[in-house]
C-alpha positions as CSV (number, residue, x, y, z in Angstrom):
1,X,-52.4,-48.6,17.9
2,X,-53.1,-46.6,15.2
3,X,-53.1,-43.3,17.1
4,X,-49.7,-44.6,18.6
5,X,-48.4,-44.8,14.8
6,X,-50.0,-41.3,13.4
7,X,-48.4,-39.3,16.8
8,X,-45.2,-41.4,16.6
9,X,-45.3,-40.4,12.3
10,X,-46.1,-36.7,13.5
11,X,-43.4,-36.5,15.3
12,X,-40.7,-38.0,13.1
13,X,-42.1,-35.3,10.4
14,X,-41.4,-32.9,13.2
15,X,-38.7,-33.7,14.0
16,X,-37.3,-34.0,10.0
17,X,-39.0,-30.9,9.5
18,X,-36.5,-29.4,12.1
19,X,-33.7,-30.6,11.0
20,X,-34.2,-29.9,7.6
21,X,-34.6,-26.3,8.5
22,X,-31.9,-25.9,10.4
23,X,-29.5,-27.2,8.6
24,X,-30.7,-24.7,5.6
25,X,-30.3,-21.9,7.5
26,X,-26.3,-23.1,8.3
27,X,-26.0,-23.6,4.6
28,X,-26.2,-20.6,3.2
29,X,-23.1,-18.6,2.5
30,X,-21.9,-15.9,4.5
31,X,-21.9,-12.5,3.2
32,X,-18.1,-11.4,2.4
33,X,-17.6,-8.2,4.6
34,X,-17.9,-5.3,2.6
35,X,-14.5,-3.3,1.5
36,X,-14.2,0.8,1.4
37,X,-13.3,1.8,-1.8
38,X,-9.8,2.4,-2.7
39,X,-8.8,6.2,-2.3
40,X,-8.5,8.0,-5.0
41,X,-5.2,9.4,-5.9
42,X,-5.6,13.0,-7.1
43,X,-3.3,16.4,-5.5
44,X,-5.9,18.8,-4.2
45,X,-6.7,22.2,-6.6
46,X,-4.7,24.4,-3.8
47,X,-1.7,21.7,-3.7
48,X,-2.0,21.7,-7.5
49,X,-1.9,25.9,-8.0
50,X,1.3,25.5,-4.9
51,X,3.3,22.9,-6.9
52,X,2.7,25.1,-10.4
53,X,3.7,28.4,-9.0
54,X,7.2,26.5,-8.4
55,X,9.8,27.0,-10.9
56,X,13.0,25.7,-9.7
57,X,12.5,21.9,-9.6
58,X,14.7,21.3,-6.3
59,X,11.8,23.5,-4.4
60,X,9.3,21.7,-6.3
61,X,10.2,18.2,-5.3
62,X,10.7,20.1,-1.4
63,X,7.1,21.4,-1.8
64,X,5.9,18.2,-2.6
65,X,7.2,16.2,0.0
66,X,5.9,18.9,2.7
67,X,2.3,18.3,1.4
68,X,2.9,14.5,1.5
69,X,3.9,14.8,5.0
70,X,1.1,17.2,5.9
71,X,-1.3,14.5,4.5
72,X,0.6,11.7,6.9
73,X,0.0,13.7,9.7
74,X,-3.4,14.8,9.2
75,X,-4.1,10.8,8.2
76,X,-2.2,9.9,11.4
77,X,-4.4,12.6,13.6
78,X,-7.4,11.1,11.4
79,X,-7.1,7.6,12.4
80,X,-6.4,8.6,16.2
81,X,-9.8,9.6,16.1
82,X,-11.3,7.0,14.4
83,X,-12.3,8.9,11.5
84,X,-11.4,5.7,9.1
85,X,-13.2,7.4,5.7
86,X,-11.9,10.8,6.0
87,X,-7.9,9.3,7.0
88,X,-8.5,7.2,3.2
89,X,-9.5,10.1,1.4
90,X,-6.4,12.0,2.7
91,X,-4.5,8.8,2.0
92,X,-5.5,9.3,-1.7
93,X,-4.4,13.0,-1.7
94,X,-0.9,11.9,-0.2
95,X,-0.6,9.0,-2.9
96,X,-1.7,11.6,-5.8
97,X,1.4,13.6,-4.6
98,X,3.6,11.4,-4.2
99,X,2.5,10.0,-7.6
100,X,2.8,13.8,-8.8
101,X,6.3,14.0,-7.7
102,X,7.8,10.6,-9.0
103,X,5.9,11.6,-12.5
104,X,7.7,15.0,-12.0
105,X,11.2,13.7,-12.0
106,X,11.0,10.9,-14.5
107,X,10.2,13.7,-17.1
108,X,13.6,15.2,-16.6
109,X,17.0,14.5,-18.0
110,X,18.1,11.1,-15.8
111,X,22.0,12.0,-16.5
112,X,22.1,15.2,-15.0
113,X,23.7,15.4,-11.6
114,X,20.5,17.5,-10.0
115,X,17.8,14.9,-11.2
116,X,19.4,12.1,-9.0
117,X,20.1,14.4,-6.5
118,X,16.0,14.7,-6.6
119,X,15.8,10.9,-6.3
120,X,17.7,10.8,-4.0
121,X,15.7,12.8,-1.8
122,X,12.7,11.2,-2.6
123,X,14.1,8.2,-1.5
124,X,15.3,9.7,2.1
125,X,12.0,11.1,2.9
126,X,9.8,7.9,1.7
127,X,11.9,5.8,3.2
128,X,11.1,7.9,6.7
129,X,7.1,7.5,5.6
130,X,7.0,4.0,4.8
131,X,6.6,2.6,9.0
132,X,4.5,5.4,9.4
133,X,2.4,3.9,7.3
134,X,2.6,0.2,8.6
135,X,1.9,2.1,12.1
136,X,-1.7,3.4,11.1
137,X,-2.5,0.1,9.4
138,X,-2.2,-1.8,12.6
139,X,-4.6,0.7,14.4
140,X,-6.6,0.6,11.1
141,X,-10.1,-1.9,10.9
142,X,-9.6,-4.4,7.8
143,X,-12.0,-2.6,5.4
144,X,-9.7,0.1,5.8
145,X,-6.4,-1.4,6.5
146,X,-6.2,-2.9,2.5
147,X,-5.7,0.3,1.3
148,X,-3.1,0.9,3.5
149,X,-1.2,-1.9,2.8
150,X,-1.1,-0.8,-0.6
151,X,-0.2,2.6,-0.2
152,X,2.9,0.9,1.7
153,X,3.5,-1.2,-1.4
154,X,3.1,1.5,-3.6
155,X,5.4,3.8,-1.7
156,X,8.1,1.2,-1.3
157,X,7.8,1.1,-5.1
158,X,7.9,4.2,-5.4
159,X,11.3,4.4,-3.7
160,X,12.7,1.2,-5.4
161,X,12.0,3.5,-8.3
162,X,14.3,6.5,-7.1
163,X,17.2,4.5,-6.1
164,X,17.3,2.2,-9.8
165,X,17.2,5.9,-11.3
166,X,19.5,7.3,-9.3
167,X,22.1,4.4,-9.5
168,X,21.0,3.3,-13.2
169,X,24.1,4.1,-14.7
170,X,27.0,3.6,-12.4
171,X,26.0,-0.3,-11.1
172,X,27.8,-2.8,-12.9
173,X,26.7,-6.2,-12.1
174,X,28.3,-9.6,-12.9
175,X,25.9,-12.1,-15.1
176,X,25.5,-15.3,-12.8
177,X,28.0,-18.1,-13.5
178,X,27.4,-20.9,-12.0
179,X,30.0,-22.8,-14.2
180,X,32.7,-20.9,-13.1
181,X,34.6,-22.5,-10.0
182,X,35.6,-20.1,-7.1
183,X,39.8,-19.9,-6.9
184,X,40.8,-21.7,-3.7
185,X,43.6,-19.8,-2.4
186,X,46.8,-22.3,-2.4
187,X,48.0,-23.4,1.3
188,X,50.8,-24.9,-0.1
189,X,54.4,-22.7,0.3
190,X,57.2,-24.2,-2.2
């Protein structure tokens, strides 16, 4: 009997032994997957020497959205080929430019005539870059993809950006009423 009881008390102890080592193991937390590191925005020394050989600020801002485009593209041809660390460094050139150009413009006069005709074609030619943007990041892993979602963000600020600047001055709008009762037309003919 009592070698029944100390292999019946072995294997309880066992057993508890078991289950108190497996059920460690399941507790401890997962590791959060690791993130890239966010680009970082800068405009290349040769895109830099390009933009400050321009004079006239209308080939300036042209210039500058070339070499944003040219960064989209190259990112684009980048992420075909799975290249995920080299497309994000190009991402933070193309964000330094377009952060160059948007810098650019808010230094001039906003009343003149030419600076909102410069917002205004900032505006057309982000507005053309922001789905190619939400294309990559769907063919983008999620370490990755963050970064592009951001860029989109930051370019559809960007553009919000362009079109208050260009219409600052010429939008009135009405201050909310809510007092105020709509006029019903009168269906009543005397």
């Amino acid at each position: 009997m009592r070698i029944r009881l100390a292999h019946i008390s072995s294997i309880l102890s066992v057993t508890a032994a078991t289950l108190i080592l497996s059920t460690s193991g399941n507790a401890q937390p997962e590791l959060p997957q690791l993130l890239s590191p966010p680009p970082m925005r800068y405009v290349a020394p040769n895109d830099r020497s390009q933009l400050a050989a321009t004079k006239d600020a209308k080939a300036r801002i042209r210039l500058t959205i070339e070499l944003a485009q040219a960064r989209l593209t190259q990112m684009e041809q980048l992420t075909s080929q799975k290249s995920f660390a080299d497309a994000s460094e190009t991402l933070g050139n193309y964000l330094g430019l377009i952060e160059d150009a948007m810098n650019f413009v808010a230094g001039m006069t906003r009343d003149k005539n030419s600076t909102r005709d410069l917002y205004r074609h900032l505006d057309i030619s982000l507005r053309a870059q922001i789905p190619r943007l939400a294309v990559m990041r769907r063919d983008t892993p999620a370490e990755y993809s963050i970064h592009l979602k951001a860029a989109e963000e930051f370019v559809r600020s960007a553009r919000s950006d362009a079109l208050d600047s260009f219409y600052g001055h010429t939008v009135l709008r009405e201050p909310p009423n809510s007092d105020a009762k709509i006029a019903e037309p009168d269906t009543k003919r005397p």
